[in-house]
PDB file of the backbone (N, CA, C, O) and the ligand in Angstrom, with CONECT records:
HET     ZN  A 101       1
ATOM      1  N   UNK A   1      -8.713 -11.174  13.464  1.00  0.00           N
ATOM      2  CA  UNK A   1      -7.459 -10.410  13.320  1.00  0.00           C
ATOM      3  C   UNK A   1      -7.150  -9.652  14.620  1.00  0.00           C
ATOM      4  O   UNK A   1      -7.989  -8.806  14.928  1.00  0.00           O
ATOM      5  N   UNK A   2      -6.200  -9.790  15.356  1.00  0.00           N
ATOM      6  CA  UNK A   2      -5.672  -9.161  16.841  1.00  0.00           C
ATOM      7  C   UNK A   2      -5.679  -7.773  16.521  1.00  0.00           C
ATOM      8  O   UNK A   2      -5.273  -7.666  15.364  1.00  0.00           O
ATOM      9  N   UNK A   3      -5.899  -6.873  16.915  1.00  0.00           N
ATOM     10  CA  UNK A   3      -5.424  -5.528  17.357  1.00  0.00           C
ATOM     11  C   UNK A   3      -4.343  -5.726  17.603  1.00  0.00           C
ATOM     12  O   UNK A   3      -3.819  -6.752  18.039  1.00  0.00           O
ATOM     13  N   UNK A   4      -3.671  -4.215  17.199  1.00  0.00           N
ATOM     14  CA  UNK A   4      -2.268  -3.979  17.586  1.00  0.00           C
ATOM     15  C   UNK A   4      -2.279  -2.578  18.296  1.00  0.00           C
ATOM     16  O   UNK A   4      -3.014  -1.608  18.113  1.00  0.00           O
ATOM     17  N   UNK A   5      -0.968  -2.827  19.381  1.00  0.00           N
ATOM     18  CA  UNK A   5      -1.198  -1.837  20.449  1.00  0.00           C
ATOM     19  C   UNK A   5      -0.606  -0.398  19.348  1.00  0.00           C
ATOM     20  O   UNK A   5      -0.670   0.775  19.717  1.00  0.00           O
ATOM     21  N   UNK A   6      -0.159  -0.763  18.244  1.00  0.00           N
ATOM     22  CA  UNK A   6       0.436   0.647  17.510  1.00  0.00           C
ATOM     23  C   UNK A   6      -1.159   1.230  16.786  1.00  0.00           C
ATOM     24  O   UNK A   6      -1.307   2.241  16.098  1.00  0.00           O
ATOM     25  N   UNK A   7      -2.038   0.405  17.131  1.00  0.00           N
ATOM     26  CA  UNK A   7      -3.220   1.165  16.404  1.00  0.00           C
ATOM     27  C   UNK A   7      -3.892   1.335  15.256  1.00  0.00           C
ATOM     28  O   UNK A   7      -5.059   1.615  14.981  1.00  0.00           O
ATOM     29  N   UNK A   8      -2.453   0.999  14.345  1.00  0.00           N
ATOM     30  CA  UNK A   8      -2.390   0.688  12.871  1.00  0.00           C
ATOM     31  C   UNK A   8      -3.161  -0.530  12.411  1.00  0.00           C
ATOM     32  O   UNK A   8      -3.404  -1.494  13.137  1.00  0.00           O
ATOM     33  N   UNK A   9      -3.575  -0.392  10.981  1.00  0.00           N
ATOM     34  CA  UNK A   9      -4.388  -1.733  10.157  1.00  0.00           C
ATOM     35  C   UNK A   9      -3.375  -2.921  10.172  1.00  0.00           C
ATOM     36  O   UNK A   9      -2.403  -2.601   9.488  1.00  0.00           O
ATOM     37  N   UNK A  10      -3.233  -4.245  10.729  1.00  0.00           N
ATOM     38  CA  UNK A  10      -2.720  -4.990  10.453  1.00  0.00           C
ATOM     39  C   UNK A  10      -2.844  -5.673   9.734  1.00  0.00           C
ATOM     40  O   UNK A  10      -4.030  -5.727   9.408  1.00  0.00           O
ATOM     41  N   UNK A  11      -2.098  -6.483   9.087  1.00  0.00           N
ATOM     42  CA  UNK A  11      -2.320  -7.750   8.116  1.00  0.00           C
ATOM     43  C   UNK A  11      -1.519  -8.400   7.927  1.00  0.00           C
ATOM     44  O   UNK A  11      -0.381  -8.055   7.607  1.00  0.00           O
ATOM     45  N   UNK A  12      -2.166 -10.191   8.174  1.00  0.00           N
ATOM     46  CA  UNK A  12      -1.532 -11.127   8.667  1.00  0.00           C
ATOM     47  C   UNK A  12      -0.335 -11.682   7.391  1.00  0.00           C
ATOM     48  O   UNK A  12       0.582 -12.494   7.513  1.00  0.00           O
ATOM     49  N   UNK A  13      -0.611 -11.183   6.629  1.00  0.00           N
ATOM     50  CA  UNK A  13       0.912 -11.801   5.590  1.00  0.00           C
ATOM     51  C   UNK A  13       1.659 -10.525   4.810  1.00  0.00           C
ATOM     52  O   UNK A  13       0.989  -9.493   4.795  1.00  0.00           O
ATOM     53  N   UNK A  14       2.627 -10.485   4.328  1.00  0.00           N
ATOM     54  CA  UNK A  14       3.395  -9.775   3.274  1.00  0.00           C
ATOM     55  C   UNK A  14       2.771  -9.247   2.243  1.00  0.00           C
ATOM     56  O   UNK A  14       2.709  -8.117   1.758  1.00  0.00           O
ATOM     57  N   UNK A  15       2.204 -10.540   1.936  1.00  0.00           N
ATOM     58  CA  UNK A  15       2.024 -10.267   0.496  1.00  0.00           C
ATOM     59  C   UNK A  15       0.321  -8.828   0.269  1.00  0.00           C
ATOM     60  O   UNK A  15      -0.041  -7.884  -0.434  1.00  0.00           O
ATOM     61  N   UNK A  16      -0.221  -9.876   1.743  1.00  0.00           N
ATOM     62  CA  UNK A  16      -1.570  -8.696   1.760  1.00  0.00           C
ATOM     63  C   UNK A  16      -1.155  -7.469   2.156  1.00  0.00           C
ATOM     64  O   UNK A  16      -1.961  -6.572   1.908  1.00  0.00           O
ATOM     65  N   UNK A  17      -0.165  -7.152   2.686  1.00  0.00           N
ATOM     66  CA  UNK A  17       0.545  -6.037   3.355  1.00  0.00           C
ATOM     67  C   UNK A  17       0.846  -5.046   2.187  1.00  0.00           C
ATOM     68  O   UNK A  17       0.648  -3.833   2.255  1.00  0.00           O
ATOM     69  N   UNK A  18       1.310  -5.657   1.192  1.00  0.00           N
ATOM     70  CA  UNK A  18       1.806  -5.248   0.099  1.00  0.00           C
ATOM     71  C   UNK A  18       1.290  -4.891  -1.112  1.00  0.00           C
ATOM     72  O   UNK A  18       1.798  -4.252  -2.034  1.00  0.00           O
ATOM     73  N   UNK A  19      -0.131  -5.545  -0.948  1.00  0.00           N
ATOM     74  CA  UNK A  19      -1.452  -4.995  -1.920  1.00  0.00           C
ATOM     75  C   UNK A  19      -1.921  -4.079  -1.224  1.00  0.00           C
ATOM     76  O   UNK A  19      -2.143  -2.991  -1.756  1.00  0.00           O
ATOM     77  N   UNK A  20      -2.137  -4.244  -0.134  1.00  0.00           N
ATOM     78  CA  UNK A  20      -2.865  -3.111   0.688  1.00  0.00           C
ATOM     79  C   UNK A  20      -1.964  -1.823   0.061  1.00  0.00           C
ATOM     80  O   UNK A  20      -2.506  -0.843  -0.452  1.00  0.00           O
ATOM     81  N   UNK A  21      -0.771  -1.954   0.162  1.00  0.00           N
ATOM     82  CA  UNK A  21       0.281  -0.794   0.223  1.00  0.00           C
ATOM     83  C   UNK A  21      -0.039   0.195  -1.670  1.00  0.00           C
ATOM     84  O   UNK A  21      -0.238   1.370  -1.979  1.00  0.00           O
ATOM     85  N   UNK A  22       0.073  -1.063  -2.424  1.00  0.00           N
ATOM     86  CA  UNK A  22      -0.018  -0.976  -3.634  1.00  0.00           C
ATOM     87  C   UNK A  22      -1.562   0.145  -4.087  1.00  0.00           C
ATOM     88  O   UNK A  22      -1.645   1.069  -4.896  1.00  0.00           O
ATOM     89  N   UNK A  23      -2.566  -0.444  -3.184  1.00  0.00           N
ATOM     90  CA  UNK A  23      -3.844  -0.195  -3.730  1.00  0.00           C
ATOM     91  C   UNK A  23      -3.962   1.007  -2.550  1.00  0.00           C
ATOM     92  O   UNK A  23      -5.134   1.326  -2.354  1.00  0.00           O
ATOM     93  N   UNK A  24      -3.604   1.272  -2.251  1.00  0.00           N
ATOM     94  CA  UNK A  24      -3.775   2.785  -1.466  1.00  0.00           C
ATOM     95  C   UNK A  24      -3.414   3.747  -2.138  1.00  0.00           C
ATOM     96  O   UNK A  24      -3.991   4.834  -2.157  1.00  0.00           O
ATOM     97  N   UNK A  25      -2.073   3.347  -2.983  1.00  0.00           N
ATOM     98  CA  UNK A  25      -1.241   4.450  -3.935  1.00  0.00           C
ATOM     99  C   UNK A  25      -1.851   4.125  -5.473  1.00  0.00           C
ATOM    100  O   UNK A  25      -1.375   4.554  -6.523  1.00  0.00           O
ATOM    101  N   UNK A  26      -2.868   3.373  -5.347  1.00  0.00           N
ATOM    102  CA  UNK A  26      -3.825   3.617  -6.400  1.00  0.00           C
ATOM    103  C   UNK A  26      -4.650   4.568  -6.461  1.00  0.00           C
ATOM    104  O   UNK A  26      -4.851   5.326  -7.409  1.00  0.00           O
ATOM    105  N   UNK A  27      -5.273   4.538  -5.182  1.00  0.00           N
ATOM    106  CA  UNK A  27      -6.543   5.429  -4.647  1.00  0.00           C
ATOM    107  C   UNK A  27      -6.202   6.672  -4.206  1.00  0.00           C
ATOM    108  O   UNK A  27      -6.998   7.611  -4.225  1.00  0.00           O
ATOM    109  N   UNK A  28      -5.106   6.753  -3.818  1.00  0.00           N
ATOM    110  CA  UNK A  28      -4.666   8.236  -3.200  1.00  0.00           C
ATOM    111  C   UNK A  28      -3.168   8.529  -4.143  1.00  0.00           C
ATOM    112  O   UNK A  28      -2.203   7.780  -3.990  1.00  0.00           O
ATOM    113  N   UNK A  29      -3.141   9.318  -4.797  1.00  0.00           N
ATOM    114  CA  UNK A  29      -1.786  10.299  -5.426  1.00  0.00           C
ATOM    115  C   UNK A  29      -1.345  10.387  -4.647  1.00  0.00           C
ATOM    116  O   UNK A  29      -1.892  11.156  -3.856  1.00  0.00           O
ATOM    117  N   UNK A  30       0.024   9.697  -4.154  1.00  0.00           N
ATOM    118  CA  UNK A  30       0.975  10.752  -2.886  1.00  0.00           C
ATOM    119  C   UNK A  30       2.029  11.796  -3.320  1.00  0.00           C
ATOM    120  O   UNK A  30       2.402  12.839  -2.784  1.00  0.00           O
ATOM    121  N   UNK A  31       2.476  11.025  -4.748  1.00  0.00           N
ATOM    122  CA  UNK A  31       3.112  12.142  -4.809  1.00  0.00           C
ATOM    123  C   UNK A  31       4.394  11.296  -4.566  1.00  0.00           C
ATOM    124  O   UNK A  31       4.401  10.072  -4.440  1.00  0.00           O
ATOM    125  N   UNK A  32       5.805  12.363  -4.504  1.00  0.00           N
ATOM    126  CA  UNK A  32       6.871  11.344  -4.019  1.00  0.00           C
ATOM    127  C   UNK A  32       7.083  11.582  -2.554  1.00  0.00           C
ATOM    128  O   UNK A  32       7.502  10.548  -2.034  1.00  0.00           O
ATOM    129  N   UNK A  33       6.914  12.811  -1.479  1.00  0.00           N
ATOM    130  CA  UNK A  33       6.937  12.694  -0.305  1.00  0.00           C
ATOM    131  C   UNK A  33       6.371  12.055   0.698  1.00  0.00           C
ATOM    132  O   UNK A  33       6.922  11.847   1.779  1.00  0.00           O
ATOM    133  N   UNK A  34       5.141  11.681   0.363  1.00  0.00           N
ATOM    134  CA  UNK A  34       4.110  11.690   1.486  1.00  0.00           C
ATOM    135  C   UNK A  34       3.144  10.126   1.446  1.00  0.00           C
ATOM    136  O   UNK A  34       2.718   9.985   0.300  1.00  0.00           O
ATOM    137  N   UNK A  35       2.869   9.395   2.020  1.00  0.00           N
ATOM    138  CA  UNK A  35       1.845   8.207   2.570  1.00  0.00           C
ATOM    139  C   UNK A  35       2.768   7.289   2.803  1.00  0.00           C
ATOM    140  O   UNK A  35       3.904   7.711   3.019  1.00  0.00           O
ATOM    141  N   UNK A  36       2.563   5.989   2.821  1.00  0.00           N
ATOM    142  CA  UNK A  36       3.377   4.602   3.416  1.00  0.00           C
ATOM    143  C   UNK A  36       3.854   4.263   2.067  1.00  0.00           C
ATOM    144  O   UNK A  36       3.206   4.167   1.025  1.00  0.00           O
ATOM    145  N   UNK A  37       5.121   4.097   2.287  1.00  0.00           N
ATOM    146  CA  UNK A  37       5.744   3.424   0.571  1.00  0.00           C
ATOM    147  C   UNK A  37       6.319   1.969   1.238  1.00  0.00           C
ATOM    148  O   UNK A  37       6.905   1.238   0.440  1.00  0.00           O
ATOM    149  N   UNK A  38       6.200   1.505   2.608  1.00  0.00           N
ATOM    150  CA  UNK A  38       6.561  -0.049   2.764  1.00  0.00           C
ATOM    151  C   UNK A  38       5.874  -0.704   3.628  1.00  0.00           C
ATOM    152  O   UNK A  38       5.105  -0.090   4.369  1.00  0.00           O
ATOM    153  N   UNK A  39       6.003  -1.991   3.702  1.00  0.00           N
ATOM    154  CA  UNK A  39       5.572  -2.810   4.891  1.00  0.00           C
ATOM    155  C   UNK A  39       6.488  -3.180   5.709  1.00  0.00           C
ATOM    156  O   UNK A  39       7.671  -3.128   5.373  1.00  0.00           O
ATOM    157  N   UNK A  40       6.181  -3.528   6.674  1.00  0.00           N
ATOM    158  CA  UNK A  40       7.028  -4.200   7.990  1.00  0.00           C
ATOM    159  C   UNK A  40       5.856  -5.387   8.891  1.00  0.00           C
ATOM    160  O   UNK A  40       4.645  -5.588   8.978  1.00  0.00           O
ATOM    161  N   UNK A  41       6.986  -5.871   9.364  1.00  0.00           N
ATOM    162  CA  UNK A  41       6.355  -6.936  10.533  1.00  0.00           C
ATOM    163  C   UNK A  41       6.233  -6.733  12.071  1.00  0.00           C
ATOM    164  O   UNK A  41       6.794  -7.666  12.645  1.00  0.00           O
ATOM    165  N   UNK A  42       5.887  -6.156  12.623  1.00  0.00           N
ATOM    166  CA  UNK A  42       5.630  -5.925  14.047  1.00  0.00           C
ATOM    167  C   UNK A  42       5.756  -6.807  14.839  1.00  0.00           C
ATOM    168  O   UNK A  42       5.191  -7.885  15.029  1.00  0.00           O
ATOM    169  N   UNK A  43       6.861  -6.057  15.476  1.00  0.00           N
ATOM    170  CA  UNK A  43       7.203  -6.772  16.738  1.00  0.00           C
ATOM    171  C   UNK A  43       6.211  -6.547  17.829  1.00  0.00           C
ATOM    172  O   UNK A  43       6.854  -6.148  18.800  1.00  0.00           O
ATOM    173  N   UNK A  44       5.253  -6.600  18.047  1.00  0.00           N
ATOM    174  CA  UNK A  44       4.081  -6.952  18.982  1.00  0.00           C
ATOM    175  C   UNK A  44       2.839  -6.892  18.702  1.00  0.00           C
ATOM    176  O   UNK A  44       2.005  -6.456  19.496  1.00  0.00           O
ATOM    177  N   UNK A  45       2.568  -7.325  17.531  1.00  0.00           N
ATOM    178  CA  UNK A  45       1.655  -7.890  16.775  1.00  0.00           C
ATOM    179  C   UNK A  45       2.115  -9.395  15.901  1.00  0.00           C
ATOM    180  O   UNK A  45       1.312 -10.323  15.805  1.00  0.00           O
ATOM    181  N   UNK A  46       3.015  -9.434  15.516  1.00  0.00           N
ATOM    182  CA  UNK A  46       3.705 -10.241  14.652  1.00  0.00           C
ATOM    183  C   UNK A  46       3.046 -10.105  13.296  1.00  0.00           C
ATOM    184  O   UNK A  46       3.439 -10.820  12.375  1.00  0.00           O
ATOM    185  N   UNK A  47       1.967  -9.142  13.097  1.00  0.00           N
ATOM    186  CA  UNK A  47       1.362  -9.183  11.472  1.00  0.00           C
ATOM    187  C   UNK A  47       2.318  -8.249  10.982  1.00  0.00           C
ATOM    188  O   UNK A  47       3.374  -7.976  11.554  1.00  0.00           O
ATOM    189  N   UNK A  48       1.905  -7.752   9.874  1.00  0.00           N
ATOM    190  CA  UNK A  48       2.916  -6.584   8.919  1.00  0.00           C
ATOM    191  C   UNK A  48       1.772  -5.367   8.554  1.00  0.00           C
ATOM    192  O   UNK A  48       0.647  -5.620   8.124  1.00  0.00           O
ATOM    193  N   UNK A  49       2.236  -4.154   8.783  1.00  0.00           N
ATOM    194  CA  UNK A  49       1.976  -2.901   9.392  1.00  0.00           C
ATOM    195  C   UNK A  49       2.482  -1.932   7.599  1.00  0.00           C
ATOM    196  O   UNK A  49       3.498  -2.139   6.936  1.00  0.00           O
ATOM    197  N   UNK A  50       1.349  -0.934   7.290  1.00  0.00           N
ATOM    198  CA  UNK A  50       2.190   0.129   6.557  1.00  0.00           C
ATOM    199  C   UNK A  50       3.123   0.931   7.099  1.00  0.00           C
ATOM    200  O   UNK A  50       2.903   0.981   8.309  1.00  0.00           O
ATOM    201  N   UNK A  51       4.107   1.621   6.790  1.00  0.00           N
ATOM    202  CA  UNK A  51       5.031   2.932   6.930  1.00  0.00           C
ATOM    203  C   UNK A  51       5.528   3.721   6.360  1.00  0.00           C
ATOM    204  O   UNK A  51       6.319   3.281   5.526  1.00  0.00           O
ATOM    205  N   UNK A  52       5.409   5.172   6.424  1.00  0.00           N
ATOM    206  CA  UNK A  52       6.225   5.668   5.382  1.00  0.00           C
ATOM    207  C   UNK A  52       7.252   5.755   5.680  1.00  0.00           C
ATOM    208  O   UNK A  52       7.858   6.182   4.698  1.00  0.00           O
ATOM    209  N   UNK A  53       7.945   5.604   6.527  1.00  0.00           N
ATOM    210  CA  UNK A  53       9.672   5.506   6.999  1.00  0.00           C
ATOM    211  C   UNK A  53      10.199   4.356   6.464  1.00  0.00           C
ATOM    212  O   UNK A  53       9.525   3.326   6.506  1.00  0.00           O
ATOM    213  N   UNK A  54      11.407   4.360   5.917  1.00  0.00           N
ATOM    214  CA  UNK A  54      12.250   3.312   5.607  1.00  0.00           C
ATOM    215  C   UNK A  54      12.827   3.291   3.806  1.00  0.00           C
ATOM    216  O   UNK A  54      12.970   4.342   3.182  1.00  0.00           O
ATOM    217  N   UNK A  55      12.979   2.516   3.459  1.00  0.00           N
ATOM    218  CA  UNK A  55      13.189   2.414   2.073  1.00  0.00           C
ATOM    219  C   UNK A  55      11.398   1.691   1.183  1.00  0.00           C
ATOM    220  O   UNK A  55      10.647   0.790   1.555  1.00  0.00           O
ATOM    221  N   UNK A  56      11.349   2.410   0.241  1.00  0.00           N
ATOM    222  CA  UNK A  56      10.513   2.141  -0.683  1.00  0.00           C
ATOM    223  C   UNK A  56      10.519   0.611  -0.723  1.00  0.00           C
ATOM    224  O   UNK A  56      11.574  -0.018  -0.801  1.00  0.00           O
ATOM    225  N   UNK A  57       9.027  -0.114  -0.656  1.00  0.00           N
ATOM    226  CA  UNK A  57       8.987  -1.139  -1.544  1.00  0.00           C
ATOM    227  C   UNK A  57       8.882  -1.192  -2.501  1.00  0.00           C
ATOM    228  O   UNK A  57       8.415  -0.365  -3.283  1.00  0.00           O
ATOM    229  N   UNK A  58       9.587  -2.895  -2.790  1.00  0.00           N
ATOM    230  CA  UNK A  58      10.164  -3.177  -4.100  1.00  0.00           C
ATOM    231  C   UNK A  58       9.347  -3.088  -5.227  1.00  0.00           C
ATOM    232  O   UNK A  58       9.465  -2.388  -6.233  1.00  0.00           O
ATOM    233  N   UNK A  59       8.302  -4.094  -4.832  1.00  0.00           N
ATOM    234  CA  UNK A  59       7.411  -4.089  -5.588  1.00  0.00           C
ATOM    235  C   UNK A  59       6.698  -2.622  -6.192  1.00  0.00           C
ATOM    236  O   UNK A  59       6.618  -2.314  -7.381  1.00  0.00           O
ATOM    237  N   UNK A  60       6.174  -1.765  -4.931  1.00  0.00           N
ATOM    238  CA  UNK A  60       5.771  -0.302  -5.650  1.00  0.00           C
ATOM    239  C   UNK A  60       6.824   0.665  -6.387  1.00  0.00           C
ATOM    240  O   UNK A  60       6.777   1.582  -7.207  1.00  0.00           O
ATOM    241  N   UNK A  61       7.747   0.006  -5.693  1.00  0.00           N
ATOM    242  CA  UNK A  61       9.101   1.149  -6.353  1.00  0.00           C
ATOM    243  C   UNK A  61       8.857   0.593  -8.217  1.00  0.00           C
ATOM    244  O   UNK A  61       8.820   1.247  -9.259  1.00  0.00           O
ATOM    245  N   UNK A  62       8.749  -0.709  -7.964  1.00  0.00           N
ATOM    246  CA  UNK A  62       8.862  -1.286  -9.636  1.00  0.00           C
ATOM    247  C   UNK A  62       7.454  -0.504 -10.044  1.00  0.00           C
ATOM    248  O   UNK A  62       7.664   0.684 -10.291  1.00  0.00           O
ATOM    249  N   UNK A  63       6.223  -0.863 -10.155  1.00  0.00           N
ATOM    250  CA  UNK A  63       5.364  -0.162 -10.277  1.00  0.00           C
ATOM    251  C   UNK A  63       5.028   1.296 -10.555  1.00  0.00           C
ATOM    252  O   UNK A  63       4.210   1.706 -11.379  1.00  0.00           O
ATOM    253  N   UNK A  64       5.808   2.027  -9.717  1.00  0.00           N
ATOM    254  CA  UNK A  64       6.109   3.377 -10.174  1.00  0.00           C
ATOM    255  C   UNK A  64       6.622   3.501 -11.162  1.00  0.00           C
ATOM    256  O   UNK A  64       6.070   4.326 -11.889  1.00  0.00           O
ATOM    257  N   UNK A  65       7.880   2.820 -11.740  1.00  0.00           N
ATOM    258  CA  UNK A  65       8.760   2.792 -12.563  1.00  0.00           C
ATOM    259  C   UNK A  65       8.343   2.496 -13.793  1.00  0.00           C
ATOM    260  O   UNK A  65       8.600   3.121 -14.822  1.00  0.00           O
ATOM    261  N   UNK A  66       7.662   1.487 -13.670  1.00  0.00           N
ATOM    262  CA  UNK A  66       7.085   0.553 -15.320  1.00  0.00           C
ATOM    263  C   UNK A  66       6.170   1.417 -15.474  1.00  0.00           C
ATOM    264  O   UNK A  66       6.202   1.997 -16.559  1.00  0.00           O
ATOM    265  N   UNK A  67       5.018   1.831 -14.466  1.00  0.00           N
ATOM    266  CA  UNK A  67       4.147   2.434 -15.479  1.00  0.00           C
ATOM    267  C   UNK A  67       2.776   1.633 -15.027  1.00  0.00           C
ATOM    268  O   UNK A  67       1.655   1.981 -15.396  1.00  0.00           O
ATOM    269  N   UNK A  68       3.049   0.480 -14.152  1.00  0.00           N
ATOM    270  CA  UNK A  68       1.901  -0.443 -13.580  1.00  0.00           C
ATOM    271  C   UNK A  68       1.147   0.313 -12.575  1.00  0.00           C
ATOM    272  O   UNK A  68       0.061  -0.136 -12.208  1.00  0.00           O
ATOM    273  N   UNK A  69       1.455   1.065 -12.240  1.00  0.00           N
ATOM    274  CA  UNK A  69       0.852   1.632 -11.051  1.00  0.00           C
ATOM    275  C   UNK A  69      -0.240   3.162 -11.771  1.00  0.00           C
ATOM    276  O   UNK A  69      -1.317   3.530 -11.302  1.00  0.00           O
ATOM    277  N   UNK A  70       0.360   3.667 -12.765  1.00  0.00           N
ATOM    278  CA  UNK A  70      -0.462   4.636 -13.722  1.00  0.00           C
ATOM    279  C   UNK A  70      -1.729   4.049 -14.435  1.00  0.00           C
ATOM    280  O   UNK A  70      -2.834   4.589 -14.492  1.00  0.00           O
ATOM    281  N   UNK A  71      -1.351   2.806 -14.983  1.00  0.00           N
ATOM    282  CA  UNK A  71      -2.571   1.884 -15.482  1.00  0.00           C
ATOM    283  C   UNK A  71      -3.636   1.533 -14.798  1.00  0.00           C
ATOM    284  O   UNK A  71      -4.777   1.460 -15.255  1.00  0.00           O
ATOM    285  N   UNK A  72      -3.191   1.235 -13.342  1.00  0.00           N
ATOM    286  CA  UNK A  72      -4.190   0.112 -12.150  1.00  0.00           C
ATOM    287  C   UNK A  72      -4.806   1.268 -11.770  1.00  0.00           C
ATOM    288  O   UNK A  72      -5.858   1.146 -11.143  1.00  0.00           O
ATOM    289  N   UNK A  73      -4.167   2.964 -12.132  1.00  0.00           N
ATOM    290  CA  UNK A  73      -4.841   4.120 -11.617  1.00  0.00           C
ATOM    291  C   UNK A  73      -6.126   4.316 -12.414  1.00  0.00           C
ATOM    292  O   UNK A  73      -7.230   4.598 -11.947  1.00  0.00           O
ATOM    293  N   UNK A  74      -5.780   4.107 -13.789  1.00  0.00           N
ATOM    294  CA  UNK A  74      -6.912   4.698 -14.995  1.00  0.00           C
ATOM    295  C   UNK A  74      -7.779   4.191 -14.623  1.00  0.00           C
ATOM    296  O   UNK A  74      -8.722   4.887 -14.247  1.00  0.00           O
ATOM    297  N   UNK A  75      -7.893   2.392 -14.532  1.00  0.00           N
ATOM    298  CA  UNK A  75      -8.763   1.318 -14.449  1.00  0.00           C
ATOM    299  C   UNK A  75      -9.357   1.827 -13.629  1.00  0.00           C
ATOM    300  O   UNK A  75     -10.360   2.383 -14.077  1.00  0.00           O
ATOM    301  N   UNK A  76      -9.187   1.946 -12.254  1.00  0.00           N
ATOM    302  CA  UNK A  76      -9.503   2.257 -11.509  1.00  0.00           C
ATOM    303  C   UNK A  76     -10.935   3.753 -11.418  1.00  0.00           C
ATOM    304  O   UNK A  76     -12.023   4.064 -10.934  1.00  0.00           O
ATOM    305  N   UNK A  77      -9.979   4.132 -12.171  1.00  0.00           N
ATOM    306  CA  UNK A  77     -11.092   5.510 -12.448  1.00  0.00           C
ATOM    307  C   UNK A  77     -12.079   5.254 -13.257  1.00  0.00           C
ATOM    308  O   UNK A  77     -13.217   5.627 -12.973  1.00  0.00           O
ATOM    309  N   UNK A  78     -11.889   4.787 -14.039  1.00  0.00           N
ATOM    310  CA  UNK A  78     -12.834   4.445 -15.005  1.00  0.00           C
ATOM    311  C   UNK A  78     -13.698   3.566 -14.011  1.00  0.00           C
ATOM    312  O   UNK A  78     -14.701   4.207 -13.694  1.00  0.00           O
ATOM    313  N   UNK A  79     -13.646   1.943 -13.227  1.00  0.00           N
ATOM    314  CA  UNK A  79     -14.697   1.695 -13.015  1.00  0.00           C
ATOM    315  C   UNK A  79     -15.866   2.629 -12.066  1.00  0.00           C
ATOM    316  O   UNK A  79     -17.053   2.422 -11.815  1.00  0.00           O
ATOM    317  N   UNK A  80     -14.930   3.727 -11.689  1.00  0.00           N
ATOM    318  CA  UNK A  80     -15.536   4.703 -10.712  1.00  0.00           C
ATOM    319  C   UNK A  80     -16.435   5.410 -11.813  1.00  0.00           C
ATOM    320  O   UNK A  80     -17.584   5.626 -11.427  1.00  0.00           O
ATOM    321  N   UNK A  81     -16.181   5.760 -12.934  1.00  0.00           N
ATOM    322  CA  UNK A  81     -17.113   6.100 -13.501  1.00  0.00           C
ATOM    323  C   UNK A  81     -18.416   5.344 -13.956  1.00  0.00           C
ATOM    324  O   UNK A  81     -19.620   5.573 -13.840  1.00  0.00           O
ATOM    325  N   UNK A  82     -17.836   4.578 -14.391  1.00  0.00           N
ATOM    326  CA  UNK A  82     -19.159   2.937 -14.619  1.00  0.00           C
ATOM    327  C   UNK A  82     -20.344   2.705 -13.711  1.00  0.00           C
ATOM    328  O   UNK A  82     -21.502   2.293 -13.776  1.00  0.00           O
ATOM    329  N   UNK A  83     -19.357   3.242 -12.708  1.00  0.00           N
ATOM    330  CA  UNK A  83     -20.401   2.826 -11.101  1.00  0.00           C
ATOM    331  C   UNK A  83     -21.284   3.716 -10.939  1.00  0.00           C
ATOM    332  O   UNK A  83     -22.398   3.323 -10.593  1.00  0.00           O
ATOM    333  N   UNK A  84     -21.040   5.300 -11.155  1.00  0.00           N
ATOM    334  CA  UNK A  84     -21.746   6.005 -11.264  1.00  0.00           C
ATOM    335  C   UNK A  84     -23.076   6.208 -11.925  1.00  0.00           C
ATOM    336  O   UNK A  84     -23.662   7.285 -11.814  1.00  0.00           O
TER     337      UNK A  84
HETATM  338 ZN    ZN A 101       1.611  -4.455  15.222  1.00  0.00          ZN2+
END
């Protein structure tokens, strides 16, 4: 995977861009102000980059909305407890 001169985690497709994005706002509460709510494609990297500037993705925006993103949270906690 190339480094990118912005420094940021890259990743070579959308779609991983977009789990990445998803499963961060699993792991971390942002809240509605604050962490990366989209992806983009870099123009000098050519992979796709988090941001919190821009318009919400679609996909997390839906997620927020339905209620998918509260669920993948519980799960989540819970296997953290399991593990323990
Ligand atoms: Zn880049």
């Amino acid at each position: 995977m190339n480094k990118c001169i912005s420094g940021k985690k890259s990743y070579p497709t959308q779609e991983m861009a977009e789990e990445a994005l998803i499963d961060a706002h699993i792991v971390y509460d942002y809240g509605r102000t604050s962490g990366p709510i989209a992806v983009y494609l870099c123009e000098d990297c050519g992979q796709y980059h988090l941001t919190s500037a821009g318009i919400m993705n679609e996909k997390l925006a839906q997620y927020r909305k339905d209620g998918t993103l509260e669920k993948l949270r519980r799960a989540r906690q819970w296997e953290g407890k399991y593990r323990k």
